[in-house]
Each structure stands twice: as C-alpha cells, then as structure tokens.
N, C-alpha and C positions, 0 to 999 in steps of 0.2 A: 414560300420557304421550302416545299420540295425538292425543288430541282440546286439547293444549294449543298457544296459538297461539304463536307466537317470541316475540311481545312481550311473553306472561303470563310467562315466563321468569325467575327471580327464584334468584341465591343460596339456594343450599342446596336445592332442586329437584332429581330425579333424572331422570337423560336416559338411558336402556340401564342399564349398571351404571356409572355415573359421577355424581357429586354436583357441581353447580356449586358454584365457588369466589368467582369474580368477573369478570365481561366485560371482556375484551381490547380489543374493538372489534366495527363491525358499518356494516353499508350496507343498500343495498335488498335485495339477495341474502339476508342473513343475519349472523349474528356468530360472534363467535370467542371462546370461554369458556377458563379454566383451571378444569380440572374434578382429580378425585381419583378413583381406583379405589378398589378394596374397599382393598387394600394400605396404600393410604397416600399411593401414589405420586402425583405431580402430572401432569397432560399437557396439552396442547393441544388445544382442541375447535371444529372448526367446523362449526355448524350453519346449515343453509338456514332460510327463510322456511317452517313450516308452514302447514300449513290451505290446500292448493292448490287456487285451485275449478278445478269439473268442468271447465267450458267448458274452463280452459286446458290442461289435463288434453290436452283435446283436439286441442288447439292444438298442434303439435310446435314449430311454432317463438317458442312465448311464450315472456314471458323468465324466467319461471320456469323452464319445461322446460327452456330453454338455462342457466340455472344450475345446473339438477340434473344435467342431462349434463354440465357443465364437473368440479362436485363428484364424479361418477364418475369421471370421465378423469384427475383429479387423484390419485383411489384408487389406480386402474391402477397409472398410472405408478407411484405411489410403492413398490409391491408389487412390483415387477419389478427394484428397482434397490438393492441392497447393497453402501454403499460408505460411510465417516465424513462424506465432503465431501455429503453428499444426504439432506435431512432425512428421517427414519425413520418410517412408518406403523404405529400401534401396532393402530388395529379401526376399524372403519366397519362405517354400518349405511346402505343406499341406499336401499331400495323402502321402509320406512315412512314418513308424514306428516312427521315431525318426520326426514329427513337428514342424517346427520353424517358425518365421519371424526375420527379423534383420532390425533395426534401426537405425537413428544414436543417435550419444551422445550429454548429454546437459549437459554442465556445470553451476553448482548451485545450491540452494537451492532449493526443492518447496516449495509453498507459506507458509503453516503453519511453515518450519523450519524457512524461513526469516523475518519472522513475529516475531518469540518466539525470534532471535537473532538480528536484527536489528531495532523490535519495530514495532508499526503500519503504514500505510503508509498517509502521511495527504498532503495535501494542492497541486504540483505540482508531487509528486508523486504520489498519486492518480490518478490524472489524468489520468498521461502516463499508471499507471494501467491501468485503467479504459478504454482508449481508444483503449489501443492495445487488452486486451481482447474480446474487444466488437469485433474488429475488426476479431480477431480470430475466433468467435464463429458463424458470422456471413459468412465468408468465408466455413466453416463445415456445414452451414445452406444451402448454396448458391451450396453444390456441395449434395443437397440429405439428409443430414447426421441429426440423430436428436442424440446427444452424451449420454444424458440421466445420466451421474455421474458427472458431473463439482462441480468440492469441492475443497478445499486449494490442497490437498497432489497431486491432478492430474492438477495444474499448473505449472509448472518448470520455476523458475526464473533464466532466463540464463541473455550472456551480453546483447544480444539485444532486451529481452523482455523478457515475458511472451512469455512460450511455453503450448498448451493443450495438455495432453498424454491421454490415455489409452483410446481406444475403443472398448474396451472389450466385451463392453452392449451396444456400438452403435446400431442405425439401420435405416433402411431406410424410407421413410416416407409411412404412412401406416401401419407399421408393430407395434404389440402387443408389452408392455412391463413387460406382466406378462405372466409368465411360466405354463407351462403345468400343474404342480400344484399348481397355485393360488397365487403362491409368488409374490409379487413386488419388483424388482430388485434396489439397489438405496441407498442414503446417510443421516440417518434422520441429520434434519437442515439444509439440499442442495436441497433435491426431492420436488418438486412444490406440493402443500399440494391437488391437486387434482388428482396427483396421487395416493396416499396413498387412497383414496376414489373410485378407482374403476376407473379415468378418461384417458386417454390417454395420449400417450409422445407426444409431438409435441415440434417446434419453442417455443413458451410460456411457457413452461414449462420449458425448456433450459433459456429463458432471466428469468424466475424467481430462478433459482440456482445462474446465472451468477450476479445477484443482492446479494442473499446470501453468493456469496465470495467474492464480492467488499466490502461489509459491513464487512467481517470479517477481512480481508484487513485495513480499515478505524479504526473498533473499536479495533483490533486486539484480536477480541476472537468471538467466532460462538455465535449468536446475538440471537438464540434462546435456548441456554443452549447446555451440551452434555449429561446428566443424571438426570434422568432415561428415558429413549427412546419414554415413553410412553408421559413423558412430553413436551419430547423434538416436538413431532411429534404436541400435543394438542397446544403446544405456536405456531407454526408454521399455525395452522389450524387455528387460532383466530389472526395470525397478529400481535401475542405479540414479537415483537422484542426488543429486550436492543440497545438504540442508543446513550445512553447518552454519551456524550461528540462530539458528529457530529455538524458543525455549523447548524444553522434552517434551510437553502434552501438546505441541502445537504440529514439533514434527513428527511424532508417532501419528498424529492426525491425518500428517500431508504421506505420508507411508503409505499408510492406510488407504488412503481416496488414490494413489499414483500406483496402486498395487495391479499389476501386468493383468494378473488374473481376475477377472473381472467379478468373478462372485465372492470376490474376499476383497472386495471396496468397503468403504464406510460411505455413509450415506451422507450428504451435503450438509443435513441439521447435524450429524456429528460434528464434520469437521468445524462447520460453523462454532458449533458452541464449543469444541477445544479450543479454539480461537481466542472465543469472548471469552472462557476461566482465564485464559495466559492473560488476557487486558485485563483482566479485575486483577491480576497478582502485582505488583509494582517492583518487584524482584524477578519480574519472568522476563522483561526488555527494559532489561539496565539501562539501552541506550535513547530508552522514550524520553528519558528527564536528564538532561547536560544540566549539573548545579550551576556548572562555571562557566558553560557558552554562553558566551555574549551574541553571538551572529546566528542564531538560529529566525531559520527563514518562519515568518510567522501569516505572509498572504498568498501563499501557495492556496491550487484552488481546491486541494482538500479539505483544508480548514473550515471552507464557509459551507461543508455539508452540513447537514440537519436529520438528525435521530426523528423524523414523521412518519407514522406508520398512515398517514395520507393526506392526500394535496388540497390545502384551504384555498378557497376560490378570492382572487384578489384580483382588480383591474388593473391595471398595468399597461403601461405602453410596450410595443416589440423594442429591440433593442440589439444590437450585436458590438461589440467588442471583442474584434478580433483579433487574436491573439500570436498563433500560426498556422498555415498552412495545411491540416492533417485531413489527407480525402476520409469523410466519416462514411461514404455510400458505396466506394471505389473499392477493391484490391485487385482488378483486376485490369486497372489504368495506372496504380499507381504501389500498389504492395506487391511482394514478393510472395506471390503462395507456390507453394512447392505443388507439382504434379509428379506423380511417385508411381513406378511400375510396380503394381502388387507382385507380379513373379519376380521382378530382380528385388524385393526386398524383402520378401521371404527368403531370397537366397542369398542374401546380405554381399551382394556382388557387385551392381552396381544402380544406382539410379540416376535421372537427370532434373534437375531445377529451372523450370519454364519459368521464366523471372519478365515481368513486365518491361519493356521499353523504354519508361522512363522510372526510375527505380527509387525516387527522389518520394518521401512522404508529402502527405499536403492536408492541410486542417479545415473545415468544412465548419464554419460557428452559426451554428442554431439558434434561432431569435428567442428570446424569452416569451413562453410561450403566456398566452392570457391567462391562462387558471395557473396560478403559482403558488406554491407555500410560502406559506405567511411565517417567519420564522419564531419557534421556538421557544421557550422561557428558558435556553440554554447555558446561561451566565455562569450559572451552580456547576456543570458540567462540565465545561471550562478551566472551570478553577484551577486542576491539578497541577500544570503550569505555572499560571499562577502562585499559586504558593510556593512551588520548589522555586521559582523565581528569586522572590522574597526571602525566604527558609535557607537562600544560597548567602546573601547578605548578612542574615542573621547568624548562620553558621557560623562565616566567619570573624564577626564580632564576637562570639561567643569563643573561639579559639584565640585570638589576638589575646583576649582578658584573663584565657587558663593558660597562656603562656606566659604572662605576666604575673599571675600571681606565685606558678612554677618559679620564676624568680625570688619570690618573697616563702614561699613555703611548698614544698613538692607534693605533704600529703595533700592540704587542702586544695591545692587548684589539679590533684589526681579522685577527689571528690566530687569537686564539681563539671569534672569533664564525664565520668562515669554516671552522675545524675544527670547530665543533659543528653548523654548518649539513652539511657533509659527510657527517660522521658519524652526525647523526640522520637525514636523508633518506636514506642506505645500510639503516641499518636497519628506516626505516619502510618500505622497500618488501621487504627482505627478511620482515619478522614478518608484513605483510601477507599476504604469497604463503603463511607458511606457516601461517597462521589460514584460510586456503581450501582448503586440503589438507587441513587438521583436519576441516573443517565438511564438506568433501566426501567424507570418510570417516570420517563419521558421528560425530564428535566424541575420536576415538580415532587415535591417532598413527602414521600410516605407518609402514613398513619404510622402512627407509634416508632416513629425513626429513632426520637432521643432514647425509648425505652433499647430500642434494639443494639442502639453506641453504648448503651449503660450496659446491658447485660452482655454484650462479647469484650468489651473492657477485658477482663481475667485473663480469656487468648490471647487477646492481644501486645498484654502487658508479658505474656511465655514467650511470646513468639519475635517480641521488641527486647529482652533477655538475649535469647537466640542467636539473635541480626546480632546484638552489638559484643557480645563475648569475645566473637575473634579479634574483631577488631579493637578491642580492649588490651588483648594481648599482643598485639602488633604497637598500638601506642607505647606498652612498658617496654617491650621487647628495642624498640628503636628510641626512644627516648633516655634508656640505659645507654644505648651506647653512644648518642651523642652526648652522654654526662662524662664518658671518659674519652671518646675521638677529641673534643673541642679543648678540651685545656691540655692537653699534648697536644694540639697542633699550635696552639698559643701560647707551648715553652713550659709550663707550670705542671705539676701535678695532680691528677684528680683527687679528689674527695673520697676515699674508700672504706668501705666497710669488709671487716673477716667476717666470713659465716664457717665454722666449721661443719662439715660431713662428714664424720666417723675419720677416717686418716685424712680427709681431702682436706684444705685448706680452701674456698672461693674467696677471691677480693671480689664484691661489686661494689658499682657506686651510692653513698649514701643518700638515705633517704630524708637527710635533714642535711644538706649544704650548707655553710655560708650562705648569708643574703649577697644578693648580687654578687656570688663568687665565677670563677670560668664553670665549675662542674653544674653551678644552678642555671648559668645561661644555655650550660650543655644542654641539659634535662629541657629546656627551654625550644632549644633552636632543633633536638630532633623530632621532640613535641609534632611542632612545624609542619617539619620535612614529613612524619608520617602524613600528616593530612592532604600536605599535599600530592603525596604521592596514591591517597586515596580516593580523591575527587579524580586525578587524572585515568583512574580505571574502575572510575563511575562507582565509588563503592561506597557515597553521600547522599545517593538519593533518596533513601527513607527519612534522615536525620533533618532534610533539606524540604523536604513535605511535609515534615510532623512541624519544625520548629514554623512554619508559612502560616500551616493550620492554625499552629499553638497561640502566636502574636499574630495575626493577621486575621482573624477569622469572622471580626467585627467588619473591616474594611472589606474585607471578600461580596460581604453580603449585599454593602450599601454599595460596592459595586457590581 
C-alpha cells in the first residue's frame, strides 16, 4: 500500500490492518474512512494525502508537511488523554507515504446539528452539558494539552455525553499558537479574544471558548454573531454577547466566564454551578416544562445521559448505529476553522477564512465501547416531566369543574380555584427542591429527605403565595370582564353591581349572578380565556408539577 495514491483509494482496499468500508469525507489534506479491523470491529480512519513529492518533502513548511505534522500532534495529543468526554485513539501509523491515525466511532450529532434539530439546551440539560464538558476539558487540561478549536461542530453528542474531537491545532503547554507566518489558528466566536491580539493559548483561553459553546448550547445560536468576521471578532473583543432569553444568574454567569479581560473571568465551577441554581429553580426556564405540548421530542440523544460520577464495567458487544455523517477527528477535511492574521485583526481591517475544500459536515460513530455505565437508578430524576405531564391534564380537569361551578355560584368556584392555585404552587416548589436533591445524590434518596420537605414546607407555602397572587388577579381581572363583554355581545344586559366611591359611582359585574345566566357563563367563559391564555406563555408550570406531584406521586414511584 505505499505506492497507492489517496485518490486510488477505493472500498474494500487494505490500509495497515484495516479494510475500507466507506469514505466519511475528505479536503485537500486527506479523508476520513470507516474502516474495519481483523475483529470485526468498526473505526474511524483519517488518512493524509499520499505520494508526497520530494521537493516538499523538503519544504518544512509545505502544506503537506504542515498537515502531516498537524496529523502527528493530533496522535499525540490524543494518547496522552484518558477520559469518556475525549475521543479515544485506537493506532496510527505516521512515517509511512500513506499517514493515518484511526479512532473510534461516535454516534450522534455534534453539538451545532443537535442544536438546529432538537433546539437549545435549557434548565437540567444544560447542566449535564455543562458538567461533562467541563469535565472533558479539564481532563485534556490535566494530561498537558491546551486544545485551542473547542466550537459546537468539534463536540459530538453521543449516548453518554458530550465527546471533544479534533486535535488538530492542539498542543502542548508552552508551545506557540501562531504559525510561521503570522496566522492565528482558530474559530471566530470560540477563540479567546486575546488570542486574536497577539496573546497566548493557554488553560483560559480554552475555558473562555468552553463558555462560548455552552452559551451556544443555551441560546442555541453563536452569541457573538457569525458574519462578517470582522464583527464577529470586534463583539467578541468588547464582550458584546446576545444572551437574551438566559435566566439572570445564568447569564451574569456566562458575562462573566466571556468577559474580554481575562482576569475578571469566573471560573468554570462558577459558571457551572450558576448553571445548576438556574436548574434547581423551575421558574428560571419557563420553557423546560410545555403543560400543553403534545409534541415534545422525548429520544433525542441527550435524554439518555446519565448523572455517574464513573464508568461501571459491563460486558457488552461493539455496536454502531449510525446516525450521520459528522467527521469527529477531521476539521481540517472537513470543518471550517478560520486561520486569522493576528495583525489584520488587531487592526480590525481585514482577515481571510481558509475554509476546507469540501465544507460539508460528516459524523464519525464510535462503537460502544466495552466498559460502559451501567445505568443509573434515574426514574426518581425523571420524574419532573413526568408529573407536569400529568399535572397538565389534571390542571385542566380541575378548570373545566371551576368553570362550571362559576356557573352555579362565582364565590365558591373563585374559592376553590384560589385553593388549588395555593396548593399546587406549595407543592410544585416543594417536589421541585426535592427532585434536585434526588438528582444531586445520584438518583437515590437522602437521609432525612422527608424531614427536610417537612421543615421547608413554610417557604414554600410564601413563595406558592407569591407565584400565584398575580395570577389571581389576572383570573378576577379577565373573568369581570367576560361577566360583562359576554351578555352584550348576546343582546341582554349584564348583571351589575353599584359600589360607591366618595362621588364616583362603579357599576361592576355581580358577584352572585343568576344561575346559568349570560353574566354567570361570562364569569365562566373569561375564567377560561385567562388560562388559556396562561399556559400559552408558559405561566402553568408550577401549578402543572405540584398538581402531577400532588395526584400522581404513588404512580411516579411504582414507576
């Protein structure tokens, strides 16, 4: 196989001891195969451009050599770093014509595909984001490595997490991250804005990208824009990130960690754990819990993560199901990484974007590997869905029957809408708090849990007050006035009551109707309209978790 050129390259072909299966992808550098061992087993293979002539041979800095030394350093690195979250180097061959390393495969999305397909990541998945990344990045940190491209396309969302790929431009610590001429290597709206200024890669500069793709993660779109490059770099340089819609401790968090100036960052366990408060609040991401979506996606592959703080040894066959295309080893066959002239962008004038040849993503799926975690006693942790699921139905049983009794008397069914409001927002913040206690200890039930839901009871019961007061006043507020919109529009007169005010005279509508009059079906039918017009701007979901909790909490468990 030496003397074969890349291009002669054809399925079923033997490259070392691997057999082509079928090409991934590929640029001027080279391509990326799924090949097969003697075994059986499937991997990932990228190979350089053979047939290197002499001359460049001689050349150190052709761009061949520079891809063969990129494909070493990517070896390196990857040998050096044992950890889930960092994809795994299976063999590599460097000094022969024909260059490889081979990997394994990962099944799934990377981050920007599961992003655009499954939406942004908010509330408890964030988190697991959030956590195992850090975790990832921080293990690559821990073995030497400073990665230097960490962006959506080189995260690969498999089952078990977040994987980091491509060490392309890794490098050691110490070592330069601008080339021979003058370029800075890297991802505008990822690369730490003191790099682009002339500064060094280091640790901080890596947690200031790993901030830039949790934010993009969260808001689900690159938070510094992606065009024109120049702006892109200039918001980046001044801090100006788009957060809007992040709860406030989440994005004073992501401020903080994307803050220009590098010694007034927060530190990774900050933003993390701003993170994880905003997931414990169930009022911090309104839109983690839809009462009334019927269509929410429920086998996205974040879902089937697992809160283990380490990997239980379980036999297992390899296995791949593959999903699409995303080169998880490649970005320089197959991603766009920006090469950025440090002096045109200190001088915000102009730069250019060396963009790969074929510009197309491709997905790279890693066999499950033999030591797997064994999942979880996670059921409990779950739940919270669950219940609002449930709590959505019940909710609105529970409205159907105060609209109808609104028919038959206003006080009593404005009594028991006001007790169920009470009462489910007491509960939805009590089951809340202790679904995070669950999750926070590992799926498995504290010591003295029931004592600790008895003694926050009291807060709870202020803070379930709190939640439902406004919305108390929006129910009379629009329920008055469908007691008088509704029998004017159906000809008749409403039901009215004088209140005197010193000179003023108020007619409102009364608060003892006719049975089944037009002013009681008013009182009735705007009843209704407010709910519904509350669910549709998410403003149910404590009432929708408590009430899940309240009725449902037998069945939760036996399931």
């Amino acid at each position: 196989m030496e003397d074969m050129s890349m291009f002669d390259l054809q399925p079923g072909n033997n490259v070392g001891s691997y057999t082509l299966i079928d090409r991934l992808g590929g640029g001027a550098m080279g391509s990326v195969w799924r090949v097969r061992d003697d075994g059986g087993n499937q991997y990932a293979m990228k190979i350089l451009r053979a047939s290197v002539r002499a001359e460049d041979n001689e050349n150190e800095d052709s761009e061949q050599e520079r891809a063969r030394l990129r494909l070493k350093r990517e070896a390196l690195s990857l040998k050096r770093i044992h950890h889930p979250g960092v994809c795994e180097i299976v063999d590599m061959e460097l000094d022969a014509s024909i260059a490889f390393i081979v990997t394994g495969l990962i099944e799934g999305h990377n981050l920007r595909e599961d992003v655009a397909e499954n939406g942004p990541y908010v509330a408890d998945d964030l988190e697991r984001l959030a956590h195992k990344l850090i975790a990832a990045v921080k293990a690559v940190h821990d073995a030497g490595i400073i990665h230097r491209d960490i962006k959506p396309t080189n995260v690969m969302i498999s089952s078990r997490g977040p994987v980091l790929v491509d060490f392309g431009i890794a490098m050691g610590e110490g070592e330069s991250h601008v080339t021979r001429t003058g370029l800075v290597m890297g991802t505008p709206g990822f690369i730490a804005p003191e790099i682009i200024e002339g500064g060094d890669s280091d640790e901080i500069t890596d947690w200031w990208s790993v901030a830039a793709v949790l934010a993009f993660a969260a808001t689900g779109k690159p938070v510094f824009g992606t065009k024109p490059m120049m702006a892109v770099l200039e918001r980046a340089a001044s801090g100006n990130a788009d957060l809007t819609g992040l709860p406030p401790r989440t994005m004073d968090a992501f401020r903080k960690a994307l803050n220009p100036i590098r010694q007034q960052r927060c530190l990774p366990s900050d933003l993390e754990k701003a993170i994880s408060q905003d997931a414990m609040d169930p009022l911090a991401w309104p839109e983690a819990n839809r009462p009334f979506d019927k269509n929410s996606a429920l086998g996205d592959m974040r879902r089937m993560w697992r809160e283990t703080t380490c990997e239980t040894l379980a036999n297992t066959t390899s296995e791949t199901l593959a999903v699409t295309k995303q080169d998880c080893i490649n970005n320089d066959v197959s991603n766009a990484t920006s090469v950025i002239s440090a002096t045109n962008a200190r001088s915000a004038t102009s730069a250019r974007s060396v963009i790969s040849a074929d510009n197309k993503n491709y997905a790279i799926d890693e066999p499950v590997d033999s030591t797997t975690a064994l999942p979880q006693d996670s059921h409990q942790i779950s739940n919270q869905p669950t219940y609002s699921h449930r709590g959505a139905w019940i909710l609105i049983s529970c409205l159907l029957i105060c609209a109808f009794i609104a028919c038959l008397s206003v006080l009593d069914s404005a009594g028991l809408c006001i007790l169920m409001m009470c009462v489910s927002s007491t509960f939805g913040y009590n089951i809340s708090a202790r679904l995070r206690r669950l999750q926070l200890n590992n799926g498995s039930i504290p010591r003295h849990d029931a004592v600790i839901s008895i003694a926050s009871l009291p807060w709870h019961i202020i803070r379930g007050l709190l939640y439902s007061l406004p919305r108390m006043i929006g129910v009379v507020i629009v329920s008055c006035a469908g007691a008088v919109i509704y029998p004017l529009l159906c000809g008749t007169t409403p039901e009215l009551l004088s209140i005197k005010l010193g000179f003023l005279n108020i007619l409102l509508p009364t608060y003892s109707p006719t049975i089944f009059s037009k002013t009681s079906i008013g009182y009735a039918i705007g009843f209704l309209i407010y709910w519904i017009i509350l669910a549709l701007f998410k403003g149910t979901t404590l009432f929708c978790l408590g009430l899940g909790a309240l009725f449902g909490s037998k069945k939760s468990e036996e399931e």
